[in-house]
C-alpha positions as a Markdown table, in Angstrom:
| # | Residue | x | y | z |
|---|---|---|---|---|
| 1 | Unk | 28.8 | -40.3 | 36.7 |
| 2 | Unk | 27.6 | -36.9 | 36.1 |
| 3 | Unk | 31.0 | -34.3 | 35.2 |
| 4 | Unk | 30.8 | -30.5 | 34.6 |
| 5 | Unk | 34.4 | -29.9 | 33.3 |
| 6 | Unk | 35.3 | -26.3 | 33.4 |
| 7 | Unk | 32.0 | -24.7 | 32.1 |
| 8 | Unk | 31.3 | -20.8 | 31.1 |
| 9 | Unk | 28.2 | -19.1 | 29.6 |
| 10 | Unk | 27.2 | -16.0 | 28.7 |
| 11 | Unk | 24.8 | -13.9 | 27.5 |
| 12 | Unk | 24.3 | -11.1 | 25.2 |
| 13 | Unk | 23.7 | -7.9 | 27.0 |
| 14 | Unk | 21.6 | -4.5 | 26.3 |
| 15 | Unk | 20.3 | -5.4 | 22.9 |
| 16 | Unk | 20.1 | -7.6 | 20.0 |
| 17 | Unk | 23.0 | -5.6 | 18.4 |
| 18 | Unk | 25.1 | -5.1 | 21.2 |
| 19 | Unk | 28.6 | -6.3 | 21.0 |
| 20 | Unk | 28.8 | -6.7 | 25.2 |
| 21 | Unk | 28.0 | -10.0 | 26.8 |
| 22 | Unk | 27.4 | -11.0 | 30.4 |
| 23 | Unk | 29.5 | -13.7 | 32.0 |
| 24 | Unk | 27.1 | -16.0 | 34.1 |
| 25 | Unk | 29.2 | -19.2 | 34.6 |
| 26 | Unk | 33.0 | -19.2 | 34.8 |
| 27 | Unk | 34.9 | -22.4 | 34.6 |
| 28 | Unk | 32.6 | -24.8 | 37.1 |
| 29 | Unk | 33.9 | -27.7 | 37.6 |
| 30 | Unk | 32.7 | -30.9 | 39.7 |
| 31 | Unk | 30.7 | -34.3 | 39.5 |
| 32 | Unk | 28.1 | -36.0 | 41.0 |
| 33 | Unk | 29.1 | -39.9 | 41.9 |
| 34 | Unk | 25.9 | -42.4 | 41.5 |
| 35 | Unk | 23.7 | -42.0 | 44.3 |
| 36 | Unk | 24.9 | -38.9 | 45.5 |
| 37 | Unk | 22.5 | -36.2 | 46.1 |
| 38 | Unk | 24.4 | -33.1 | 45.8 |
| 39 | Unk | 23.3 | -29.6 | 46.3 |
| 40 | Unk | 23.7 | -25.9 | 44.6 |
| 41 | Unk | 23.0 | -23.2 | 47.0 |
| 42 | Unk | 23.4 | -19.2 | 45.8 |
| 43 | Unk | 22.0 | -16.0 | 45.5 |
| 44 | Unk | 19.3 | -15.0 | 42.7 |
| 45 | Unk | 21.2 | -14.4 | 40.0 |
| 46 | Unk | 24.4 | -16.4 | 41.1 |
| 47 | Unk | 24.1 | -19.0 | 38.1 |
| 48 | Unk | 22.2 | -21.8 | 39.6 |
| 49 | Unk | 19.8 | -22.3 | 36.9 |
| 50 | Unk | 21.4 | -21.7 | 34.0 |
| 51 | Unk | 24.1 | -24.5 | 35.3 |
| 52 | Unk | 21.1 | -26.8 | 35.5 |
| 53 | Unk | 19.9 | -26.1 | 32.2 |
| 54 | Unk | 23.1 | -26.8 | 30.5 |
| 55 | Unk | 23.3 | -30.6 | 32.5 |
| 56 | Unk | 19.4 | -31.0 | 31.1 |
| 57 | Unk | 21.0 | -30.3 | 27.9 |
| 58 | Unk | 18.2 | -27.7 | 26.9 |
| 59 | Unk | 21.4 | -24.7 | 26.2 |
| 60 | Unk | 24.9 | -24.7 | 25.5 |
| 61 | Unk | 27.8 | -24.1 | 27.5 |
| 62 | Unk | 30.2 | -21.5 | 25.5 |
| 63 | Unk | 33.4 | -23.6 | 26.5 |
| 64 | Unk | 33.9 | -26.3 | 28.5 |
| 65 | Unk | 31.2 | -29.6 | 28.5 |
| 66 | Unk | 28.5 | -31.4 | 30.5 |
| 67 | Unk | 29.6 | -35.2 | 30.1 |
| 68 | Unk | 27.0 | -38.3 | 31.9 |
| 69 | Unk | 29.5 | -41.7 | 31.8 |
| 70 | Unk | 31.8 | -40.2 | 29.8 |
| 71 | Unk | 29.1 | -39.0 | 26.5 |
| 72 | Unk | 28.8 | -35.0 | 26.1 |
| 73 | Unk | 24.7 | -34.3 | 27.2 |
| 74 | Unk | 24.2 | -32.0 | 24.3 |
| 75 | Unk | 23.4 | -35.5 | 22.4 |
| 76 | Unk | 19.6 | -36.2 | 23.6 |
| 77 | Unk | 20.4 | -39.7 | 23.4 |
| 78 | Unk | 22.8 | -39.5 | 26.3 |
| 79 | Unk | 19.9 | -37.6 | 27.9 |
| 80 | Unk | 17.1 | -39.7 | 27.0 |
| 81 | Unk | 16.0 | -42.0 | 30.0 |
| 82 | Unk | 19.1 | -41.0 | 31.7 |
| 83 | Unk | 18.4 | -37.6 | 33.2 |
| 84 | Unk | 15.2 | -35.9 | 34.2 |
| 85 | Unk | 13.9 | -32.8 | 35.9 |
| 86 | Unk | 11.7 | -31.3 | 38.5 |
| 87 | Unk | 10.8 | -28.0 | 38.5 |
| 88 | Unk | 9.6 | -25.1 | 40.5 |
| 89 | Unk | 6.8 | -24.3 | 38.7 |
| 90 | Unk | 4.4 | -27.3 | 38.7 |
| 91 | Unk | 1.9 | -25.2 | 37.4 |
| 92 | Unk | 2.8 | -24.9 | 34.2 |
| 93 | Unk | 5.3 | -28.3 | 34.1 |
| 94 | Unk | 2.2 | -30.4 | 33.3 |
| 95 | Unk | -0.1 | -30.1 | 30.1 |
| 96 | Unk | -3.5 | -28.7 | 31.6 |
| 97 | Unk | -5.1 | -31.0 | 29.0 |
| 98 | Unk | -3.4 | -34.4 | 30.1 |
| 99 | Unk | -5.0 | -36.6 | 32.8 |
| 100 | Unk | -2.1 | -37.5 | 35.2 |
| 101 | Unk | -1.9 | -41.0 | 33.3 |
| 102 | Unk | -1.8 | -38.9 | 29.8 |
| 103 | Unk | 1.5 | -36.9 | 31.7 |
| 104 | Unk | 3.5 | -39.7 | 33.0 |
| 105 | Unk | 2.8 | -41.4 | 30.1 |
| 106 | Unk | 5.2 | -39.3 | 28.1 |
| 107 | Unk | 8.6 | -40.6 | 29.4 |
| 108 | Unk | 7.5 | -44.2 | 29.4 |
| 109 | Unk | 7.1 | -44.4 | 25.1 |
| 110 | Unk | 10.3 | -44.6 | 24.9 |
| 111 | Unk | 10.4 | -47.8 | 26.6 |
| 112 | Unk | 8.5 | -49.0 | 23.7 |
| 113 | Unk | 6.5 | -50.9 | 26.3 |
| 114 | Unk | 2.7 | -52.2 | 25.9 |
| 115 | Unk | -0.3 | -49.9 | 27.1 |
| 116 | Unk | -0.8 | -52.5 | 29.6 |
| 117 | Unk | 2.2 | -52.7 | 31.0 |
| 118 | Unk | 2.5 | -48.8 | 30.7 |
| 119 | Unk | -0.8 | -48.2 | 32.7 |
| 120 | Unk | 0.3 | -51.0 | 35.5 |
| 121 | Unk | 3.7 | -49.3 | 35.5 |
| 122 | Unk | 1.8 | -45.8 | 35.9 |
| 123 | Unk | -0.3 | -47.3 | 39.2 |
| 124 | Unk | 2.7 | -48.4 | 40.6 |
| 125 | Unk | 4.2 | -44.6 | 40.3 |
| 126 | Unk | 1.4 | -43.4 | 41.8 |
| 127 | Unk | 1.5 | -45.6 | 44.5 |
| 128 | Unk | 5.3 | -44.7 | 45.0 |
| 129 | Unk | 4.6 | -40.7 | 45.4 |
| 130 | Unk | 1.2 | -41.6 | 47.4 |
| 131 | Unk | -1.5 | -41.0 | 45.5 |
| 132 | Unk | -4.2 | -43.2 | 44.5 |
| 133 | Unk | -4.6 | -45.0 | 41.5 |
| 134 | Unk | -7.8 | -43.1 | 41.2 |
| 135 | Unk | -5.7 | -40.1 | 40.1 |
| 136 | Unk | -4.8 | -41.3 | 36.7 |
| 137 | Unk | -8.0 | -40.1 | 35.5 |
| 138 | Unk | -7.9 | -36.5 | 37.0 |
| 139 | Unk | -6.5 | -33.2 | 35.4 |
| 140 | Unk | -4.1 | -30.8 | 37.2 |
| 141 | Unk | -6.9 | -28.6 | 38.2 |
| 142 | Unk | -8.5 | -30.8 | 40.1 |
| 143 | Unk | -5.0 | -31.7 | 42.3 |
| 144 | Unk | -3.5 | -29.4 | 44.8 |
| 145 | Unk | 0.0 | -28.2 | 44.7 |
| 146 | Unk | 1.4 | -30.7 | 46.6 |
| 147 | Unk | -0.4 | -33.7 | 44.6 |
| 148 | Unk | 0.8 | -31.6 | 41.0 |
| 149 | Unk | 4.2 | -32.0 | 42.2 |
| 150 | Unk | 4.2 | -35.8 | 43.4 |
| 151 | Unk | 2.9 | -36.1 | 39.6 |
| 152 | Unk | 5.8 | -34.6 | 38.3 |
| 153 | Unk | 7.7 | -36.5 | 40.7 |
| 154 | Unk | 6.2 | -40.0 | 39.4 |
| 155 | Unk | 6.9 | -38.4 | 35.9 |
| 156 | Unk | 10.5 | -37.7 | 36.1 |
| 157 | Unk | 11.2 | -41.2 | 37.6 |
| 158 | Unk | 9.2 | -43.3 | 35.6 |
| 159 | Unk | 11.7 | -43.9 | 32.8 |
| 160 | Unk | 13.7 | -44.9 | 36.0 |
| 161 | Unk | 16.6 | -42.0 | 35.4 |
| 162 | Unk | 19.9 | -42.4 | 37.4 |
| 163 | Unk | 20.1 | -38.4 | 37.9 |
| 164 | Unk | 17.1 | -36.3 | 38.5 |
| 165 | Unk | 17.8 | -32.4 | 38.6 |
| 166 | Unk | 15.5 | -30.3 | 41.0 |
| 167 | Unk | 15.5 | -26.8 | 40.0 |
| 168 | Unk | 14.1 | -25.0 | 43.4 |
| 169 | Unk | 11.3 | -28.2 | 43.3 |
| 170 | Unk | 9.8 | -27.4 | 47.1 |
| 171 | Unk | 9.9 | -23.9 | 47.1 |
| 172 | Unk | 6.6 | -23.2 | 45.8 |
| 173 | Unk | 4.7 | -25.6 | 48.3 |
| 174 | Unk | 3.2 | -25.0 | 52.0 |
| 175 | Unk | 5.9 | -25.9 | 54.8 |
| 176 | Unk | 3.9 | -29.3 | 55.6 |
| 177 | Unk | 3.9 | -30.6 | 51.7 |
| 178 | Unk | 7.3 | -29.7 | 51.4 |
| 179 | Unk | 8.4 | -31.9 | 54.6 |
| 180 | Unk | 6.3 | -34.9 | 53.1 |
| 181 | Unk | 7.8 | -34.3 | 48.8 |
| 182 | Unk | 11.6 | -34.0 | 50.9 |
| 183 | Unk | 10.8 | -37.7 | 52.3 |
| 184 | Unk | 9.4 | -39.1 | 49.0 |
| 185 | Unk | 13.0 | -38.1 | 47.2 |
| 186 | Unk | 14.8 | -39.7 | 49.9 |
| 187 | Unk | 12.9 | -42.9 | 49.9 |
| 188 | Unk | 12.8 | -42.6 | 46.1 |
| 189 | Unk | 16.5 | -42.3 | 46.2 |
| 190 | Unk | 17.1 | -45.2 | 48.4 |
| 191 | Unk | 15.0 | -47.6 | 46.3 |
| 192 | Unk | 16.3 | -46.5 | 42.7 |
| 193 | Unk | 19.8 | -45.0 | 43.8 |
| 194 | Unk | 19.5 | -42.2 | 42.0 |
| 195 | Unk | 21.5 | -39.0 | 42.0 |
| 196 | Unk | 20.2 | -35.7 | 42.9 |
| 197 | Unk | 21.2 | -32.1 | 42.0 |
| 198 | Unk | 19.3 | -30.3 | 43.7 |
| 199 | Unk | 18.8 | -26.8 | 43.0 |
| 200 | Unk | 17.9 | -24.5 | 46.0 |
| 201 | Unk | 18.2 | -21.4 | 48.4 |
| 202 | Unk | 16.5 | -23.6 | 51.5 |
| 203 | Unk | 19.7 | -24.5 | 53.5 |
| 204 | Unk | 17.7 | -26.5 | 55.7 |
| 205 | Unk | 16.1 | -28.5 | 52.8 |
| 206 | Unk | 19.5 | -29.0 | 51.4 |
| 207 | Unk | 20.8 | -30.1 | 54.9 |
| 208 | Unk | 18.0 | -32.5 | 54.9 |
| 209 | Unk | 18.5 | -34.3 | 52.0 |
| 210 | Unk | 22.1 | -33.7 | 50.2 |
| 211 | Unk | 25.5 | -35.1 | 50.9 |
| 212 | Unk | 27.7 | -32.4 | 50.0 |
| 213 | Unk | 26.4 | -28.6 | 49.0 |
| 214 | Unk | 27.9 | -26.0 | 46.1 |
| 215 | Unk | 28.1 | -23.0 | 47.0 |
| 216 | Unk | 28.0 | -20.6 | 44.3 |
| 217 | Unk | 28.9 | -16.9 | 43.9 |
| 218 | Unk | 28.5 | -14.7 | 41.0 |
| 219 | Unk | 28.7 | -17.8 | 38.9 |
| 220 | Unk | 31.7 | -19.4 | 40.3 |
| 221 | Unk | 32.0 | -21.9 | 43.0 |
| 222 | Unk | 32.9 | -20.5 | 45.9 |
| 223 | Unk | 33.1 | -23.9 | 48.0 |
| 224 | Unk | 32.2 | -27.3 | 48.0 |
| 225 | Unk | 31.7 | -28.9 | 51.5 |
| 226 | Unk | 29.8 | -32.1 | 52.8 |
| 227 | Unk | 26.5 | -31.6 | 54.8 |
| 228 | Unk | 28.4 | -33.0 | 58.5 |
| 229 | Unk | 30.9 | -30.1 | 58.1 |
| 230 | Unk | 28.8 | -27.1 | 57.1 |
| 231 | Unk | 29.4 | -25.0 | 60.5 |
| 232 | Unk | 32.8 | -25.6 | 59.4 |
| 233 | Unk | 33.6 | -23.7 | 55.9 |
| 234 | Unk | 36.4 | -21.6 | 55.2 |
| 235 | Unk | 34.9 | -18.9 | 53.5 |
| 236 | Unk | 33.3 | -15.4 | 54.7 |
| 237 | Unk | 31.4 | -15.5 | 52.1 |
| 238 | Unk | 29.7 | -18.5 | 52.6 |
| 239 | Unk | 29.7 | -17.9 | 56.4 |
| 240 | Unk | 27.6 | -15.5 | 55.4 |
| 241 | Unk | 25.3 | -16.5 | 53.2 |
| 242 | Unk | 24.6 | -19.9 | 55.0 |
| 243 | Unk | 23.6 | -17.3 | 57.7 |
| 244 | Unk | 21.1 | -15.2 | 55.9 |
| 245 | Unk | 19.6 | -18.8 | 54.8 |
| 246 | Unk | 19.0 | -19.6 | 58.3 |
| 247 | Unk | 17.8 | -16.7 | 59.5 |
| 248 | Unk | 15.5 | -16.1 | 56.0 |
């Protein structure tokens, strides 16, 4: 469903007017089947991110392409309903402004749906991530972390996507909330069958929820391997790493 066939990017490095460029990505190459949750695991500055910001579509790669059944993502139409996104920073992922109805309203005009029907769709969201529908009315400010986020969550499904990207979407919560927004995906996963990529550096989260984990190194992919067989990789390097996640 989802296909990143051979993908670079790079950056300009040292200056406007400087000739020299940094190499981030080089030639990634996999897919994500439908209703496959699959997870990226690296270093900071291994290329995580920027590989989820060329499947949102929101850069280019340099060479290579981002394709969702078989349509390049740099067309927003291929995006649009289709793919979604979660991020780390809650905080500023929601309008301030917006009453949680006001936010997860966005997505859902494209539906072209009544008001009505929008605002019954909206309780039934709410309902989904566990809030009340008393929270349509609130602002962000008035939430805690944990709530913010199962607003974004109700947000990025409410166009009912078939891929959802989580760029590091737990890390910034208390132990406990992140536990309880880990079970929410799955159930959410199970009753859409949607497909995850979910961006992270918590092994154990990724263990918890993924079916196979990308391991990523200096912008290549080191190793690809399925949750059950984890102990099992061939690499040093990710011996190692997968270590330093554990003991972190």
């Amino acid at each position: 469903m989802l296909i990143v066939d051979r993908v670079e990017k790079s950056y300009k490095k040292g200056g406007l007017f400087s000739a020299e460029r940094q190499t981030v990505l080089k030639s990634v190459s996999f897919e994500c089947k439908d209703g496959e949750c699959i997870g990226i695991i690296g270093e900071s500055g291994s290329g995580k991110s920027t590989l989820g910001r060329l499947i949102l579509g929101i850069e280019k790669p340099d060479r290579g392409m981002v394709l969702f059944e078989g349509k390049n993502v740099e067309d927003r139409r291929v995006r649009s309903g289709n793919i979604s996104a979660v991020f780390q920073d809650y905080k500023s992922s929601i309008n301030p402004f917006f009453t949680v109805e006001q936010a997860i309203m966005e997505p859902l005009k494209i539906q072209n749906k009544s008001r009505k029907e929008n605002r019954e769709k909206i309780v039934n969201l709410l309902n989904q991530v566990g809030l009340p529908s008393s929270y349509r009315n609130k602002y962000p400010h008035e939430l805690s972390g944990g709530e913010v986020q199962r607003v974004c969550i109700a947000r990025a499904i409410s166009a009912e996507p078939k891929c959802i990207l989580l760029d590091e979407a737990i890390s910034s919560l208390d132990v406990s909330v992140q536990t309880q927004v880990l079970e929410l995906l799955k159930d959410l996963k199970r009753i859409f069958n949607m497909s995850y990529v979910f961006i992270t550096h918590d092994l154990q989260a990724a263990a918890y929820i993924c079916d196979r984990v990308i391991i990523f190194r200096d912008g290549q992919i080191e190793e690809i391997v399925e949750i059950e067989y984890l102990k099992d990789v061939k690499s040093a390097y990710t011996r190692k790493l997968l270590q330093s996640l554990i003991t972190f």
